[in-house]
Structure formats: structure tokens, C-alpha cells
C-alpha positions as CSV (number, residue, x, y, z in Angstrom):
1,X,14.7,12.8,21.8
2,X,17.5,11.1,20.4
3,X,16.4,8.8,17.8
4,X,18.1,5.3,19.3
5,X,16.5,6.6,23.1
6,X,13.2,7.3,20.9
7,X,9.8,5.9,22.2
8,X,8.5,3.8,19.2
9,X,4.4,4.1,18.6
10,X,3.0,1.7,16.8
11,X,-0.7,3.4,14.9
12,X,-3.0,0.7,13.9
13,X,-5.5,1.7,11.2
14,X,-7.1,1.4,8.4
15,X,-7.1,4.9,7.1
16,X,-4.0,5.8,5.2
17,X,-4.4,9.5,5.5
18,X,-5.6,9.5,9.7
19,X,-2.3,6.9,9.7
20,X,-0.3,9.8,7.5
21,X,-1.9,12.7,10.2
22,X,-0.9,10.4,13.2
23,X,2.6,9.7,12.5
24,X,3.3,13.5,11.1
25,X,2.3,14.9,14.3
26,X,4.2,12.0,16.4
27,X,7.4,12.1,14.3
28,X,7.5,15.9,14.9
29,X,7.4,15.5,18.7
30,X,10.3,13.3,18.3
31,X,8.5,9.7,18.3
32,X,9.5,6.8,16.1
33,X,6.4,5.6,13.9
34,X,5.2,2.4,12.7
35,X,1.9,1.3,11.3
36,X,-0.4,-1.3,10.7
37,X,-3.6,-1.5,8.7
38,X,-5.4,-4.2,10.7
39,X,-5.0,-6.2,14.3
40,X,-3.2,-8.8,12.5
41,X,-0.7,-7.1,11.2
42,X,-0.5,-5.5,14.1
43,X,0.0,-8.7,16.3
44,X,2.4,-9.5,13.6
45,X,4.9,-6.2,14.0
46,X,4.7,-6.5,18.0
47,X,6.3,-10.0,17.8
48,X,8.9,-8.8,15.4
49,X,9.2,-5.2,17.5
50,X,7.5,-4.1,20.5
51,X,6.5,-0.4,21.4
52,X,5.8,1.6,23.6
53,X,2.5,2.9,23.1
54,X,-0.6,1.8,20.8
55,X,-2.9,4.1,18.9
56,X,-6.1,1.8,17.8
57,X,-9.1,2.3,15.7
58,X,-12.0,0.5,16.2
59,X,-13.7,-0.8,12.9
60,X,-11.0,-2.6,10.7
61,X,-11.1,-5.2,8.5
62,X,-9.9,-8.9,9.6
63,X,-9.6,-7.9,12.7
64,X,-10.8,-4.4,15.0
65,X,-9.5,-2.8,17.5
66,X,-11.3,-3.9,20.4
67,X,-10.3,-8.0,19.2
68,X,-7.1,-7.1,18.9
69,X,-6.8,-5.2,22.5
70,X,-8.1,-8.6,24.1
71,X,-6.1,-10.6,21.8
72,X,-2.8,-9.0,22.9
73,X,-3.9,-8.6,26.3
74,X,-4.3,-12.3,26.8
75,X,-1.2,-13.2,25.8
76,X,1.5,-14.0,28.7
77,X,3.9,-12.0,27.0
78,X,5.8,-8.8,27.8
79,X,3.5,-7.0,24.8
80,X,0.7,-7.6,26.6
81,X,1.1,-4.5,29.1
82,X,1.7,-1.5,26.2
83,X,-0.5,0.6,27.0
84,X,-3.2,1.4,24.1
85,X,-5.1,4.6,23.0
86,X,-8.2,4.1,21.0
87,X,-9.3,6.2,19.1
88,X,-12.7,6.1,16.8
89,X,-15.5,7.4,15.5
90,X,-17.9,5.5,17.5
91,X,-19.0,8.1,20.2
92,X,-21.2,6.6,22.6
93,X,-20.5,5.7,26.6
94,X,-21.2,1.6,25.6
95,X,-18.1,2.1,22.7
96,X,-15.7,3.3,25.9
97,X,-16.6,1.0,27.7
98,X,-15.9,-1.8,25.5
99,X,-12.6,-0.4,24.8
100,X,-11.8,-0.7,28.6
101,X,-12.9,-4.0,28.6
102,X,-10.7,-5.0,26.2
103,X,-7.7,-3.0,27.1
104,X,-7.7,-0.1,26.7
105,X,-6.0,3.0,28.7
106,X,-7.8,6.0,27.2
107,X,-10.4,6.7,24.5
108,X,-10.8,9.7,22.5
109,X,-13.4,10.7,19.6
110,X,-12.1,11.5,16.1
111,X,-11.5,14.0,15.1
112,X,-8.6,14.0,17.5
113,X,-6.1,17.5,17.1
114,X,-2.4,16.8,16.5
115,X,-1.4,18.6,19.9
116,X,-3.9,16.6,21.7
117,X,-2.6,13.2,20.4
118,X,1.3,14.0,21.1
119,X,0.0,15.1,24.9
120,X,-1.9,11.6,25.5
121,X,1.5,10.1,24.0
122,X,3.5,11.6,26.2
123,X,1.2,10.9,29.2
124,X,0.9,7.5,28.0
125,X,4.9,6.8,26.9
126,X,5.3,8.2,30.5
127,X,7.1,11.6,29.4
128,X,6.3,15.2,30.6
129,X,3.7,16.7,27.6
């Protein structure tokens, strides 16, 4: 991918080193990275830049993942529709199906591999894996 035609991924977590894993694998498959440590700051980089495809954690401080996912998805603005991949340690069928009710397009269980996270991106960004 050439960098200016490269889908930008904006990873929203708290964890510096799954945010360091994240945009190591993404960057090598050609992705631009951004990141955020919360949903606010989150909210905060998609009015200044929007992307392509959000990777969200769950349990944050100030704000979580699943507030965030029905914060953005309220709003009447072209951000609204990125599609979003949560990912999270919480495990059980009630945890997927609050991400789906807040907005979310997929869930996955960390510990998620590197190879597995550049396919749902490429599903997600709408490019062949």
C-alpha cells in the first residue's frame, strides 16, 4: 500500500505494550497507525482525523470501549459508520453482546495473534486478507 492510499486504523487502549503489538503488526501489513489511550481521546482524534477501522478495548479509564462505541455511533456524523473491532479480555456471550449493542462489527478474545488481527483489518478496511 502506498502510504498517502494507506488505510489509517486508529487502536484505542489503555495498554501501551498490546497498543505497541497492535500497531507493529498493522504497520507491517502496510496500515497507517494511530492511537488513543481512552474513548475520549479517541472521540477527540476522529474529529481531527477519521479512519478507517477501529480496534477497541473494553475496560479503560474515563471512558470504555463499549461508551465510546455508542457515543460515536450516535453522532450524525460521517465517523459514526467506521466500523469497530473489539477486542478484550472479557470472554463471556453477555460481553459480545454488549459490544454489538453498542457498535460493534466483530469481537475477538485477547490474546489476539498478529496474523489474525491484520486478516479482520483487512476484512474490516474492505481489502482482500
Amino acid at each position: 500500500m502506498a502510504d498517502d492510499l494507506a488505510k489509517r486504523i486508529l487502536v484505542i487502549d489503555d495498554a501501551n505494550l498490546v497498543r505497541m503489538y497492535y500497531r507493529d503488526a498493522l504497520e507491517r501489513a502496510g496500515y497507517q497507525v494511530d492511537e488513543a489511550i481512552n474513548g475520549l481521546e479517541a472521540l477527540e482524534k476522529l474529529h481531527e482525523a477519521p479512519a478507517d477501522l477501529l480496534i477497541v478495548d473494553v475496560n479503560m479509564p474515563q471512558m470504555d470501549g463499549f461508551t465510546f462505541l455508542r457515543v460515536l455511533r450516535r453522532q450524525g456524523l460521517p465517523v459514526a459508520s467506521i466500523p469497530a473491532l473489539v477486542i478484550s479480555t472479557e470472554a463471556g456471550p453477555q460481553d459480545q453482546e454488549s459490544a454489538r449493542a453498542a457498535g460493534a462489527n466483530f469481537y475477538l478474545v485477547k490474546p489476539v495473534s498478529q496474523e489474525t488481527l491484520v486478516d479482520y483489518a483487512a476484512m474490516l478496511c474492505g481489502l482482500a486478507p
